[in-house]
C-alpha positions as CSV (number, residue, x, y, z in Angstrom):
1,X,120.3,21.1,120.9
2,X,120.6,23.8,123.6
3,X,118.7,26.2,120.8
4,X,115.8,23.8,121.1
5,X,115.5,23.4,125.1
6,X,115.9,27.3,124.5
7,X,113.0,27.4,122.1
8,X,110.8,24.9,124.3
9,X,111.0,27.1,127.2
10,X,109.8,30.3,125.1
11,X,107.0,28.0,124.0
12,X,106.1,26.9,126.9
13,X,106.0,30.5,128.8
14,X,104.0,31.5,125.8
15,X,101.4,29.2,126.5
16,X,101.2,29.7,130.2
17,X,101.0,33.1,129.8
18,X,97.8,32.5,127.6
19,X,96.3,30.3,130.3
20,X,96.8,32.8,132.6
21,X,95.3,35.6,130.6
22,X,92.2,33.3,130.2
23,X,91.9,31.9,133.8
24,X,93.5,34.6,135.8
25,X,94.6,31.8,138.6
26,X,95.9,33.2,142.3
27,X,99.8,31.8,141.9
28,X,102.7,31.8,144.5
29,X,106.1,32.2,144.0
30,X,109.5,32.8,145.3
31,X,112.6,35.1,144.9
32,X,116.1,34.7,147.1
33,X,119.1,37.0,146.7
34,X,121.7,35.3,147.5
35,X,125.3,37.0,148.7
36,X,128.1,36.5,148.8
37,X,130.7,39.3,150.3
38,X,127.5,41.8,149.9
39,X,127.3,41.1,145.8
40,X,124.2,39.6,145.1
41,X,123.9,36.9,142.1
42,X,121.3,37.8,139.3
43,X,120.5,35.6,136.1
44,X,118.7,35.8,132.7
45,X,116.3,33.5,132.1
46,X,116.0,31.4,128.5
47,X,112.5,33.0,128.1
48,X,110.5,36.1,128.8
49,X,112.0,39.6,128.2
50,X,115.6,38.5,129.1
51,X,116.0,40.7,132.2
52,X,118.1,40.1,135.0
53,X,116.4,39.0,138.0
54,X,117.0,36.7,141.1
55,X,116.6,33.1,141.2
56,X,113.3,32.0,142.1
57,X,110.3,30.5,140.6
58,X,106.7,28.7,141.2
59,X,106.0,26.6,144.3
60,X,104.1,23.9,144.2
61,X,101.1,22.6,145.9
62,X,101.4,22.0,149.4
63,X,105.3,23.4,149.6
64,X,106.2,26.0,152.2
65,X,107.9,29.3,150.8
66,X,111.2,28.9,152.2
67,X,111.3,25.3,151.2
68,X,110.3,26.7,147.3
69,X,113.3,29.2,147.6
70,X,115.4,26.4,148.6
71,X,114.8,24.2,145.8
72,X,114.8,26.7,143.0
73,X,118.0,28.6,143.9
74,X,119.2,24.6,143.5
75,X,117.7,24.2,140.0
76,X,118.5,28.0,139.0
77,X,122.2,28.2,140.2
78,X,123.4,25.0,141.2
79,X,124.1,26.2,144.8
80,X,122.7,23.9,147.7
81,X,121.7,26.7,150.5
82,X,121.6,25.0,154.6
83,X,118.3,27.7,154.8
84,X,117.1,31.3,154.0
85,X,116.0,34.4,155.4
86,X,112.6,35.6,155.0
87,X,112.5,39.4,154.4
88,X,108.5,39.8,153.2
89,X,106.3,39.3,150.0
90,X,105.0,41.4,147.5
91,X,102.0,40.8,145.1
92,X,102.6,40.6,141.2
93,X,99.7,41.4,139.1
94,X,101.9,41.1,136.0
95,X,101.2,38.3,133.3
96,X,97.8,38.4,134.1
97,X,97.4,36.2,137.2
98,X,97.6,37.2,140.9
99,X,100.8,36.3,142.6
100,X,102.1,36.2,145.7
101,X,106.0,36.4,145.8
102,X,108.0,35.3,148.9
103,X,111.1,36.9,149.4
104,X,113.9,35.7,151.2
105,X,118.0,36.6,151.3
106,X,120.5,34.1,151.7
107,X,124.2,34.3,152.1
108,X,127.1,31.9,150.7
109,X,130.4,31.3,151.2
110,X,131.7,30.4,148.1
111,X,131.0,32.9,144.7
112,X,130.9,28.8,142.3
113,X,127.6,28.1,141.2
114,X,126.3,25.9,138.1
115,X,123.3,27.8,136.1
116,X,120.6,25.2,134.2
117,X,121.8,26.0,131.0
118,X,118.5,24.7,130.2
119,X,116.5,27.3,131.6
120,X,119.0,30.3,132.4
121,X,121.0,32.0,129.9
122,X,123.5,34.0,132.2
123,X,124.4,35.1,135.3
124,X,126.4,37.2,137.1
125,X,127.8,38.7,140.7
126,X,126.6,42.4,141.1
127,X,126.8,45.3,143.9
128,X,123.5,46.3,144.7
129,X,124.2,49.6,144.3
130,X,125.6,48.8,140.7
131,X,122.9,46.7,139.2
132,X,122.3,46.4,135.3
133,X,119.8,48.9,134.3
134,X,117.9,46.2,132.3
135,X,116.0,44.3,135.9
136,X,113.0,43.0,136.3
137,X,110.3,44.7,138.4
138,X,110.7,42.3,140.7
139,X,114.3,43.3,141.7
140,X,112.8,47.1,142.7
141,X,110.1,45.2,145.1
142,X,113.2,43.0,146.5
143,X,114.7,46.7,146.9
144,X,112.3,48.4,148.8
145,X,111.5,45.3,151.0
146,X,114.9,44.9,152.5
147,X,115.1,48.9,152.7
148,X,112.3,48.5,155.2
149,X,113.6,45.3,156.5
């Protein structure tokens, strides 16, 4: 069953990415790197190129950017953050649409989390100076935002 959520999401993000190709829509998203003891937690997503990357994802209409980051760590990880840290934005002209990513940090007590297994595939603690070499390009943007930070 899991194979077929799997296979939905592919489908799905295939589809999107064919309405964005055609449409080219302004979008906004979010990113949070969440810590705990200075590793930061990174998953793969179910679709896409299966890099690692932070949770985040879409917001919707009308929703703030921290409130976004908020809800999606919940979805993504499982982990219920109290509030996040905004440390800038970056724009993402990838996948054919024009995106604004908000950025924020957030830190946690505990390591336990609980990933969707419905839309993330793995996940892991890393050392920022030790990531995996396969990241998305959104990860090198995080980066250099908190290097100016």
């Amino acid at each position: 069953m899991r194979r077929f959520v799997h296979l939905g999401f592919k489908v799905a993000a295939r589809v999107r990415r064919l309405y964005w190709f055609v449409f080219r829509p302004h979008t906004s998203g979010v990113k949070c790197v969440v810590q705990h003891e200075g590793r930061w937690l990174m998953i793969r997503n179910s679709y896409g190129s299966g890099v690692w990357t932070l949770p985040g994802g879409a917001m919707h209409r009308g929703e703030q950017p921290a409130v976004a980051a908020i809800r999606e760590v919940g979805e993504e990880v499982g982990i219920t953050l109290g509030s996040v840290e905004p440390i800038g934005s970056y724009l993402n002209n990838r996948e054919y649409k024009k995106d604004t990513v908000y950025c924020f940090v957030a830190n946690v007590l505990h390591p336990d989390h609980k990933i969707d297994m419905r839309e993330v595939i793995e996940s892991a603690w890393f050392d920022p100076a030790a990531l995996p070499e396969r990241c998305g390009q959104g990860v090198a943007e995080i980066k250099r935002l908190l290097a100016t930070a």
